[in-house]
Backbone as CSV, one residue per row, in Angstrom:
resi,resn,N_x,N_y,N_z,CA_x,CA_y,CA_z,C_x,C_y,C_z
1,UNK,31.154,-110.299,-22.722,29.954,-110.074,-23.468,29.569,-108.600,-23.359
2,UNK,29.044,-107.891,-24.261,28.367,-106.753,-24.487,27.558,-106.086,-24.936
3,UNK,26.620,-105.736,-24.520,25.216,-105.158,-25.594,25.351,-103.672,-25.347
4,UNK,23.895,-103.457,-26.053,23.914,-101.531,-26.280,22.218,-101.287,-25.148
5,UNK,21.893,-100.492,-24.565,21.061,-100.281,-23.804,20.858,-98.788,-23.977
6,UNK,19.569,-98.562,-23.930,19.323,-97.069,-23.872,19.376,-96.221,-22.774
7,UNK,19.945,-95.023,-22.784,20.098,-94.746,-21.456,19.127,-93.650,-20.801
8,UNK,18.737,-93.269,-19.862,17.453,-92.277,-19.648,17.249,-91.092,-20.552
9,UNK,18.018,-90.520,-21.232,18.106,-89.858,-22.931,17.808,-90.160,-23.911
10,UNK,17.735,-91.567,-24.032,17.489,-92.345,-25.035,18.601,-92.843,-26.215
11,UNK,19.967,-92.077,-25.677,20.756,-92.349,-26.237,21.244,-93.940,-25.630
12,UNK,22.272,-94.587,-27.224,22.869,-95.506,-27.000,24.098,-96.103,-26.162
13,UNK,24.028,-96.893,-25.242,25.375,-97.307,-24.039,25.648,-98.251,-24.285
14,UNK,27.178,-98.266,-24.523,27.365,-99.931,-24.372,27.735,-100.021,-22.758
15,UNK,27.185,-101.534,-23.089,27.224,-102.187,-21.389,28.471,-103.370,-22.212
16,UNK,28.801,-103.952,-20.807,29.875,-105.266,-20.736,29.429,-105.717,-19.393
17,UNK,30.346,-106.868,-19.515,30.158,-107.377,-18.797,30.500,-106.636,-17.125
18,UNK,31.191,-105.947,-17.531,31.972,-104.931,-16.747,31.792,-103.867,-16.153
19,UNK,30.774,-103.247,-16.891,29.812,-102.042,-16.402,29.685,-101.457,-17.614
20,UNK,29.503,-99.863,-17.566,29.352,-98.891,-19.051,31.185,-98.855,-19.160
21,UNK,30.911,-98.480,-20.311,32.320,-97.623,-20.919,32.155,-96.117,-20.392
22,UNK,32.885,-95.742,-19.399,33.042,-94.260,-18.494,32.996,-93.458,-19.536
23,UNK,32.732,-93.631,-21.193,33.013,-92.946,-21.954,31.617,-92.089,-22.300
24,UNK,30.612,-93.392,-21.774,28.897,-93.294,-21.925,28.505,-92.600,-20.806
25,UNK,29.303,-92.058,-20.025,28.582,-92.008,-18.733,28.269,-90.613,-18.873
26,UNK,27.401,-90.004,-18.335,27.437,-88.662,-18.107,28.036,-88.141,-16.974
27,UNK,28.081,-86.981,-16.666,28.946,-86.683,-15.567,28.123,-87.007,-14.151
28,UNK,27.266,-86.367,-14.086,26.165,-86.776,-12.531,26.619,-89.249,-12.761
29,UNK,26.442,-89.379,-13.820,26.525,-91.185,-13.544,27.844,-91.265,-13.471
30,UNK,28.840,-90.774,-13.769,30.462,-90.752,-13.510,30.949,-90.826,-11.728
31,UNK,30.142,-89.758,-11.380,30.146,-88.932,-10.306,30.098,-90.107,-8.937
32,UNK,28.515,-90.587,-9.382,27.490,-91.489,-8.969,28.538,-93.144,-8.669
33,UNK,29.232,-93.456,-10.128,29.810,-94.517,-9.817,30.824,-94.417,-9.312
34,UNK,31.560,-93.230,-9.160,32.991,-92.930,-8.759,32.610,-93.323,-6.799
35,UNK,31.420,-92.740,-6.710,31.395,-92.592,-4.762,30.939,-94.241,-4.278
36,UNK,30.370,-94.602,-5.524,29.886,-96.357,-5.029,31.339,-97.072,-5.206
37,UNK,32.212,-96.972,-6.464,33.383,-97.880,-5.484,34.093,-97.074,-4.722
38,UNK,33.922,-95.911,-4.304,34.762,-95.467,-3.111,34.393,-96.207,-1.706
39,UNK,32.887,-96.085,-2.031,32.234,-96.318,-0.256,32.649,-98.221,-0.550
40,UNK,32.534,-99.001,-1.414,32.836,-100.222,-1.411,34.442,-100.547,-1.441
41,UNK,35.438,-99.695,-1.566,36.911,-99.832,-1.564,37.578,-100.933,-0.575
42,UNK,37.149,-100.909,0.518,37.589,-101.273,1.825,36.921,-103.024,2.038
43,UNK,35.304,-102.970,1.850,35.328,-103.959,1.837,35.497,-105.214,0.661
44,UNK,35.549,-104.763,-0.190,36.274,-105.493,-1.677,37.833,-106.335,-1.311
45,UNK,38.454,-104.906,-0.490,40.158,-104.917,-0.512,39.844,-106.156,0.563
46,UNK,39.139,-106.014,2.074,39.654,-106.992,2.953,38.490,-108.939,2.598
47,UNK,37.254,-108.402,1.741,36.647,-109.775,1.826,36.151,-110.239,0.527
48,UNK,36.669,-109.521,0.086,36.666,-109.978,-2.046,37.742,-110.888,-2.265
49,UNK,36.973,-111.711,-3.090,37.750,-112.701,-3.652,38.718,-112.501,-4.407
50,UNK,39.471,-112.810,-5.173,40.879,-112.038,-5.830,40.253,-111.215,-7.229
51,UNK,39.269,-112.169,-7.976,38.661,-111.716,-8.820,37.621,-110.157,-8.437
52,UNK,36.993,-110.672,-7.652,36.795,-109.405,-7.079,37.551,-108.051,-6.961
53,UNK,38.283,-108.115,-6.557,39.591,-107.228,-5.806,40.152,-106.275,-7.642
54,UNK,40.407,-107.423,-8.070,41.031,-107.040,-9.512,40.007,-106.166,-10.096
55,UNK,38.475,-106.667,-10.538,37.708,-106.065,-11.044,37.712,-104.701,-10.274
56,UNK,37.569,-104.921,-9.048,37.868,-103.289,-8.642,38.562,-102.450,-8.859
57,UNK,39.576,-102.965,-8.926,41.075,-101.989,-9.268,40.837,-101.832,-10.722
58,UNK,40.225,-102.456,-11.300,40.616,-101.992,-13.588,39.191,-100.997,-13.588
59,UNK,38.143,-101.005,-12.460,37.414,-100.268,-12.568,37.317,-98.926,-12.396
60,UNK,38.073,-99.181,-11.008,38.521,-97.964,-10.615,38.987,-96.855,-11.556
61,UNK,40.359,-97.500,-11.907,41.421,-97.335,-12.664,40.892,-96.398,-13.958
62,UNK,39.402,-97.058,-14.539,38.821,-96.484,-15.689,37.792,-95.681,-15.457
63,UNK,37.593,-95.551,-14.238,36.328,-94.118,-13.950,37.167,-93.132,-13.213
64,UNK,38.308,-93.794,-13.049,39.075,-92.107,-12.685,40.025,-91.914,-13.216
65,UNK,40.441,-92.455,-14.618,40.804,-91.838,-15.558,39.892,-91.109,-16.818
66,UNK,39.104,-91.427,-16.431,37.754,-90.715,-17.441,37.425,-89.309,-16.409
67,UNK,37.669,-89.389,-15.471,37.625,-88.565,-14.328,38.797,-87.186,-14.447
68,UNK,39.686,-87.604,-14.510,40.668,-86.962,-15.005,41.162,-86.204,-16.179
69,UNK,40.822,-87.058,-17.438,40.561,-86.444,-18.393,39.133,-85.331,-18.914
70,UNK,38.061,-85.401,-18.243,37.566,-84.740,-18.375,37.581,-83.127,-17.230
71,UNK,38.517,-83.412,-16.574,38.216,-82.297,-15.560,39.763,-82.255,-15.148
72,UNK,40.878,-81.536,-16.374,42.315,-81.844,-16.316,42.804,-80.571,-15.006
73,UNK,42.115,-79.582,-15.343,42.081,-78.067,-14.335,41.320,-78.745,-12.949
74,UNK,41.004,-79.582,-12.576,40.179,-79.813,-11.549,40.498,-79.162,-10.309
75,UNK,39.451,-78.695,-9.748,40.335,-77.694,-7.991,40.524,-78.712,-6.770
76,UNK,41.634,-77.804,-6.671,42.613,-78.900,-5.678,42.762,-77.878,-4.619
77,UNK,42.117,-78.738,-3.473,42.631,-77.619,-2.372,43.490,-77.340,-1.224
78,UNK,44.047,-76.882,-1.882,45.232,-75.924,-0.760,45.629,-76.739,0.289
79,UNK,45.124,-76.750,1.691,44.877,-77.683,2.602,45.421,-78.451,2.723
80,UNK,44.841,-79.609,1.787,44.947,-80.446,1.552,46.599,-81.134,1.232
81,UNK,47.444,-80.158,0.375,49.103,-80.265,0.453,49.579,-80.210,0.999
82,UNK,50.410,-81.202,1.122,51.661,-81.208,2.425,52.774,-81.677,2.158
83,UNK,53.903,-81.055,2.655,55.056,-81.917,2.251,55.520,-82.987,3.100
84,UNK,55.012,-83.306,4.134,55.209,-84.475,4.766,54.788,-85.568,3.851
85,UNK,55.416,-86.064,2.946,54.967,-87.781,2.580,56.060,-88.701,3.107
């Protein structure tokens, strides 16, 4: 299911059942939902139901590919590389 909701702009969002379309989001609400399933990752993975678990992962999946595409140059730091994998 899906409706349209106004969003603090007054512009139009579609909602689902699912959340927004990452397409509606602005960047600060991108940002915002990206760190809420981060900090929820762990407990989804060990005490979510399968349905659960899944919805996480297609969610994921679509706020950090909206993530990606909007920020293709994104800074990556240094550090952080290693060739140990």
């Amino acid at each position: 299911m899906t409706d349209a909701r106004l969003d603090s702009a007054g512009d139009e969002t579609v909602v689902s059942e699912n959340g927004i379309d990452p397409a509606g989001l602005a960047d600060d609400d991108l940002f915002r939902e990206l760190a809420s399933l981060h900090r929820t990752r762990l407990q989804t993975l060990r005490h979510g139901p399968d349905a659960a678990l899944a919805n996480h992962l297609r969610r994921t999946e679509e706020l950090e590919s909206a993530y990606l595409s909007r920020y293709p140059g994104r800074e990556i730091d240094p550090g952080r590389l290693t060739q140990d994998f």
